[in-house]
C-alpha positions as CSV (number, residue, x, y, z in Angstrom):
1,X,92.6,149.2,180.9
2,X,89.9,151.3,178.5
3,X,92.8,153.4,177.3
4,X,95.3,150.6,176.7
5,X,92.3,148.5,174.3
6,X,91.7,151.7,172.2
7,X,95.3,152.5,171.8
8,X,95.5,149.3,170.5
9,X,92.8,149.4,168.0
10,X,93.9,152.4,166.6
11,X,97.3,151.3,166.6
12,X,95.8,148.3,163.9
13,X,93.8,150.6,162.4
14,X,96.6,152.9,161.5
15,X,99.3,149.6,160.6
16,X,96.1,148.4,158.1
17,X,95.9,151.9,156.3
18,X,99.5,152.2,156.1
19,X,99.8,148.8,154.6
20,X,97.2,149.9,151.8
21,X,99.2,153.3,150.9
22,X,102.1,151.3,150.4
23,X,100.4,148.5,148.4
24,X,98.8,151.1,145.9
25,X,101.9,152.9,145.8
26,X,103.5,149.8,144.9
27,X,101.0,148.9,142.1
28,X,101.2,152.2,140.7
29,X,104.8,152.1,140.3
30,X,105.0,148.9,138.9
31,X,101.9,149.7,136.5
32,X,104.4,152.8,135.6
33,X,107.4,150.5,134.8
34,X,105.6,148.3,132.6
35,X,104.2,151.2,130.5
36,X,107.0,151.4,128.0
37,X,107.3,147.7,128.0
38,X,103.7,146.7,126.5
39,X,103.9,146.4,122.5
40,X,100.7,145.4,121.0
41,X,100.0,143.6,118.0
42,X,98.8,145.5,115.4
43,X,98.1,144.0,111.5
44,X,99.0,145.9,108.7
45,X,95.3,147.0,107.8
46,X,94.8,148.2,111.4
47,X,98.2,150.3,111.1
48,X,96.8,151.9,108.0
49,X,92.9,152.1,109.0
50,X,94.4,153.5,112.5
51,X,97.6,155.0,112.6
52,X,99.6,154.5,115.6
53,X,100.8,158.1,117.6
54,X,104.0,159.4,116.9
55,X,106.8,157.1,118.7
56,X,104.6,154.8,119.8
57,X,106.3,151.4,119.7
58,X,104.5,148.3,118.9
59,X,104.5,145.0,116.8
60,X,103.4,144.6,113.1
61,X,103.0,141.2,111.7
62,X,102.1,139.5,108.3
63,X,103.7,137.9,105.3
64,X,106.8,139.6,103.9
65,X,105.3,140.7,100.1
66,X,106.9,138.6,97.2
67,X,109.4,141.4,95.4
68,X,109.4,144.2,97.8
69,X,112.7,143.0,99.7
70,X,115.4,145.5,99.1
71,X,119.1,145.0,100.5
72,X,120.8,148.1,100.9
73,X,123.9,149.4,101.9
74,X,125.4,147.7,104.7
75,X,122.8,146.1,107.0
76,X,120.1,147.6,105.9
77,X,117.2,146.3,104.4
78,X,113.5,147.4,102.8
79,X,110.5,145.5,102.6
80,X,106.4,145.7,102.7
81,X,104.8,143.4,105.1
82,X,101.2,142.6,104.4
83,X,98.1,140.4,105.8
84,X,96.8,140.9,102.2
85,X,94.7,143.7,102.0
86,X,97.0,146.5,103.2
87,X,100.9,146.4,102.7
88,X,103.4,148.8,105.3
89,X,106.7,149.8,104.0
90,X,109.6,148.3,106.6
91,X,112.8,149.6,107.1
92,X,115.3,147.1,109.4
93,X,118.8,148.3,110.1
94,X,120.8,144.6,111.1
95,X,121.1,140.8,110.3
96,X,118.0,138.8,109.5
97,X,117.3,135.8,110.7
98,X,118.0,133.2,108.6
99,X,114.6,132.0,108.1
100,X,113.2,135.3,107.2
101,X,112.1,135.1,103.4
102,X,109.7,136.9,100.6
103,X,106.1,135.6,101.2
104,X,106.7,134.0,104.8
105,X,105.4,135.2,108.2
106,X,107.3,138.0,110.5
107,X,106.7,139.5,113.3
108,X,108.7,142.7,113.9
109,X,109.0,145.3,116.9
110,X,109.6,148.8,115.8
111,X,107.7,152.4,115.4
112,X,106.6,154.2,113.0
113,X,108.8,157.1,110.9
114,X,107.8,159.3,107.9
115,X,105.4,156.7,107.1
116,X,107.3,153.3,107.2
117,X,107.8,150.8,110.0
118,X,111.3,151.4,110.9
119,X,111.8,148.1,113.2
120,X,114.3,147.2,115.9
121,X,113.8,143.8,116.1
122,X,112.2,140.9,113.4
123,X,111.9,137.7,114.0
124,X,110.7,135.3,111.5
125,X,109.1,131.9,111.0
126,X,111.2,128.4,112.4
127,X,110.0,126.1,110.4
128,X,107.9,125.2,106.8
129,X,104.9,125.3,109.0
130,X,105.3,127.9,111.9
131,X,103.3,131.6,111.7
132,X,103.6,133.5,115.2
133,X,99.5,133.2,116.5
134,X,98.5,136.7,115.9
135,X,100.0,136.6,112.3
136,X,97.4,133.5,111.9
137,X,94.6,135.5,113.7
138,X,94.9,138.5,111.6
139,X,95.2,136.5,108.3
140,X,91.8,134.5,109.8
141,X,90.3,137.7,110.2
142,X,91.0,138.9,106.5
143,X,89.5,135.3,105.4
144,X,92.7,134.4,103.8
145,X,94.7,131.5,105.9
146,X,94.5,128.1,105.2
147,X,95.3,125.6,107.8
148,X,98.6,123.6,106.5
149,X,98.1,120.1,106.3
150,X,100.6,118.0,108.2
């Protein structure tokens, strides 16, 4: 009867450890997966004060600067985003959205390419009083937004 108590024990012991390898395998994994899909924020004076690694992808946001919007040929399009006190060339390959203006807030996903912000994605303000919340933060930060008054 001695025997058949410790077999059991062990046989708990080893069903508790198993269960732990597999939930730590199963952590790391999905910590793995989600790797690529993380984009941080980053403001225009933090890309320039602390350039991002080589292919790293990530989000840039600020106001689109008055007169640097460029439409080239086909879809293509050139303009600086800035929170002010630094300004990063963008280069954007698609359609706008149809919000998206000189001097208004954008947020856009993309990496970084000879020096401009060559984005994949852009999304832009929906309405006169809308800025995405780390576009807000960052322009806090610089001492430069003004809450609107509704």
């Amino acid at each position: 009867m001695a025997g058949l108590k410790g077999l059991k024990k062990k046989r708990r012991i080893q069903l508790i450890a198993f269960a732990f390898v597999l939930l730590a395998g199963s952590a790391g994994l999905i910590g793995y997966a989600f790797q690529d899909g993380i984009n941080f924020f980053r403001s225009p004076s933090q890309v320039v004060s602390d350039p991002p690694r080589a292919g790293e992808v990530f989000r840039i946001g600020g106001l689109v600067e008055k007169g640097s919007l460029v439409r080239g040929q086909g879809e293509t399009v050139t303009f600086k985003v800035t929170d002010t006190n630094e300004a990063v060339a963008v280069s954007y390959t698609g359609v706008l959205p149809d919000l998206f203006a000189e001097g208004a807030g954008m947020v856009g996903t993309g990496s970084m390419q000879d020096g401009r912000f060559v984005a994949s994605e852009i999304l832009a303000k929906h309405d006169e009083s809308y800025m995405p919340k780390e576009v807000v933060d960052a322009l806090k930060a610089q001492g430069v937004y003004v809450e609107p008054v509704n």
